[in-house]
C-alpha positions as a Markdown table, in Angstrom:
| # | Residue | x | y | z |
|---|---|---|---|---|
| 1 | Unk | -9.6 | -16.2 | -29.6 |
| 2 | Unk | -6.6 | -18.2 | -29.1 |
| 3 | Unk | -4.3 | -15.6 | -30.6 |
| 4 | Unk | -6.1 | -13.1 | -27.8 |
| 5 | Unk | -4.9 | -15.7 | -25.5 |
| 6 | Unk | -1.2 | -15.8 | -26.1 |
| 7 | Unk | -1.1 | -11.9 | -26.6 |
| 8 | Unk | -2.3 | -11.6 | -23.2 |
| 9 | Unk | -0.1 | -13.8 | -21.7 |
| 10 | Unk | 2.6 | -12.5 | -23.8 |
| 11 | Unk | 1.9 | -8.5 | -22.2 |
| 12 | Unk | 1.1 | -10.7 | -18.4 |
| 13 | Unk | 4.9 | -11.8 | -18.5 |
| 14 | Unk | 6.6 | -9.0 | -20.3 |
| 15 | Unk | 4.8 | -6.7 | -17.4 |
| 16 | Unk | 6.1 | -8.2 | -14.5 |
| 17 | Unk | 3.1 | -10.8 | -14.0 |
| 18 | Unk | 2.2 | -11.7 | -10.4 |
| 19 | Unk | 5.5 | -9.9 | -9.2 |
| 20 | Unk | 3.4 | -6.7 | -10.2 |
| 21 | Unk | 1.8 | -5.5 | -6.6 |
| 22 | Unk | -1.7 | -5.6 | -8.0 |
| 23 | Unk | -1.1 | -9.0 | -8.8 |
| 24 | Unk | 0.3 | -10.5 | -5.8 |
| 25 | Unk | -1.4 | -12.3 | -3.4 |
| 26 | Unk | -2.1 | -10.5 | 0.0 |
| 27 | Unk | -3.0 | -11.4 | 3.5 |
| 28 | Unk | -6.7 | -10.0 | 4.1 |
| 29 | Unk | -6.9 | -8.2 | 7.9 |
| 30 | Unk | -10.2 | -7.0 | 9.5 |
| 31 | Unk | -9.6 | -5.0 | 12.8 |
| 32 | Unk | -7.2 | -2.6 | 14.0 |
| 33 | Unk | -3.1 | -2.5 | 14.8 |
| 34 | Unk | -1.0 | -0.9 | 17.4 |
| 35 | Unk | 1.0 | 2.0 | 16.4 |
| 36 | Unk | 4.2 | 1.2 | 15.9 |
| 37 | Unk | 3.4 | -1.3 | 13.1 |
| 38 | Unk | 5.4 | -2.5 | 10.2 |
| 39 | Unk | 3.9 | -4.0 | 7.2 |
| 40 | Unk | 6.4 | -5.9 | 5.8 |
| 41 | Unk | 3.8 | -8.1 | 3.7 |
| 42 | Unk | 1.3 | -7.5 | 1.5 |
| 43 | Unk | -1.6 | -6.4 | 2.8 |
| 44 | Unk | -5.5 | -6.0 | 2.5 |
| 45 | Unk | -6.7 | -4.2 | 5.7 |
| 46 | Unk | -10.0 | -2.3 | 6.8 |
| 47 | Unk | -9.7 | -1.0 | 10.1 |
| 48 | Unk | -7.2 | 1.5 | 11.8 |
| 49 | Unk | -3.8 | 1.8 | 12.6 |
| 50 | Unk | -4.2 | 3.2 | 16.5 |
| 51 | Unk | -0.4 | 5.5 | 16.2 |
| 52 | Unk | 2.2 | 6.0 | 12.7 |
| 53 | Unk | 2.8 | 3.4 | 10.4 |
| 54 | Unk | 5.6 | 1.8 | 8.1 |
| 55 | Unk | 5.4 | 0.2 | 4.9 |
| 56 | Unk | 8.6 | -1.4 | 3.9 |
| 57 | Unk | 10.4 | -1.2 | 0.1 |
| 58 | Unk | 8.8 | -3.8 | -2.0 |
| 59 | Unk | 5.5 | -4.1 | 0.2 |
| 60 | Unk | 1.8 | -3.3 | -1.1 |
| 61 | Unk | -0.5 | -2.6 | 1.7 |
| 62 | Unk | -4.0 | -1.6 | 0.7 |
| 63 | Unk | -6.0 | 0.1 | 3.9 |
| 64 | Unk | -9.4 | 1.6 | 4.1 |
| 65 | Unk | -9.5 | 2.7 | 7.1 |
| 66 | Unk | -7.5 | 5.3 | 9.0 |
| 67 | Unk | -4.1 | 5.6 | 10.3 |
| 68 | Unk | -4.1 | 8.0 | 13.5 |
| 69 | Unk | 0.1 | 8.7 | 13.4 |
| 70 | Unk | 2.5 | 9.4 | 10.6 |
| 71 | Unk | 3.0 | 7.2 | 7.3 |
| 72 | Unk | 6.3 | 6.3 | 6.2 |
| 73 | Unk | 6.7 | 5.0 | 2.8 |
| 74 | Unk | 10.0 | 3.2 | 2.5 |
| 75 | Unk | 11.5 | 3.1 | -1.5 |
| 76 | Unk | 9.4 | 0.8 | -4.0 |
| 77 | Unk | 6.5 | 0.8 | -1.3 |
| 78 | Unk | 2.9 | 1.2 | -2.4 |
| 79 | Unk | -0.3 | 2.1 | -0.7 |
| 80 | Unk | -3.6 | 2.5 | -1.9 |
| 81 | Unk | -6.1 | 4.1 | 1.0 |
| 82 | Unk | -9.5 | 5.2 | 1.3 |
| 83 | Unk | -9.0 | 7.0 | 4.2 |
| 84 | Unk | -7.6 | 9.4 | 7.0 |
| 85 | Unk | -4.4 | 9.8 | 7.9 |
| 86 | Unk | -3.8 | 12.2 | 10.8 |
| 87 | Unk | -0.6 | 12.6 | 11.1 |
| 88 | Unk | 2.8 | 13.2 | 8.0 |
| 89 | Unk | 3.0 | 11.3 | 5.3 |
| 90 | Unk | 6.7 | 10.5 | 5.0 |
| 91 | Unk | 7.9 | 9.7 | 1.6 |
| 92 | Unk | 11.2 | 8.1 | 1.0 |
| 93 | Unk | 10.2 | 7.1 | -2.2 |
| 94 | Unk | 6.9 | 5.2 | -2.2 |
| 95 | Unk | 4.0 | 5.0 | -4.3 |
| 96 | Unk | 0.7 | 6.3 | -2.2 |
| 97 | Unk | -2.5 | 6.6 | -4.0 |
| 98 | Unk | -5.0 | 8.4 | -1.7 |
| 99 | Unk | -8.4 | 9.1 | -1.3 |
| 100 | Unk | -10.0 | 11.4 | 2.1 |
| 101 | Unk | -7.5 | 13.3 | 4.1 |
| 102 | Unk | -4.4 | 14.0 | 5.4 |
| 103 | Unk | -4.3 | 15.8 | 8.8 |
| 104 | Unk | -0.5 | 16.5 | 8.3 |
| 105 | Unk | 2.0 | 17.8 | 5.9 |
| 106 | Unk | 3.4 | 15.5 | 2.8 |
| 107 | Unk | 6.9 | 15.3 | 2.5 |
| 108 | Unk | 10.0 | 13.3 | 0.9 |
| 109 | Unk | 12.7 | 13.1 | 2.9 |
């Protein structure tokens, strides 16, 4: 058991540890944003974004929910959504894993 143990802290540093988004800690939100918004955070929403959204590079946001405007994913972003998004879902080199739909077109840029 104690050899377990140090394996798994072993594979918990050598994997980025809590610098690894799923790891990190987040603010938790219940409710809705303006348009316009910018997470720049981490972030556990449910609720909507009321116009287009930005997720800056380094930032996890994780939304159920829907976004009513365009996503932009700025580099080394990630979003996880359960969710509609009805607007483009700009990618300058994010990470979005999806689930419902996407009223617009998916692009990099």
């Amino acid at each position: 058991m104690v050899i377990g143990l140090i394996v798994g802290l072993i594979w918990y540093r050598d994997h980025g540890g809590a610098s690894h988004p799923a790891f990190r800690h987040r603010e938790l939100k219940f409710g809705d944003l303006p348009g316009g918004t910018v997470f720049e955070k981490d972030i556990r929403m449910f609720g909507e974004v009321k116009g287009g959204a930005t997720v800056k590079s380094g930032v996890s946001l994780k939304l159920t929910g829907e976004i009513k405007g365009d996503l932009t994913l700025e580099p080394g972003s990630s979003v996880t959504m359960l969710g509609r998004i009805k607007g483009d879902v700009i990618d300058y080199g994010g990470e979005l894993n999806h689930i419902g739909e996407i009223r617009g077109t998916r692009r990099t840029a």
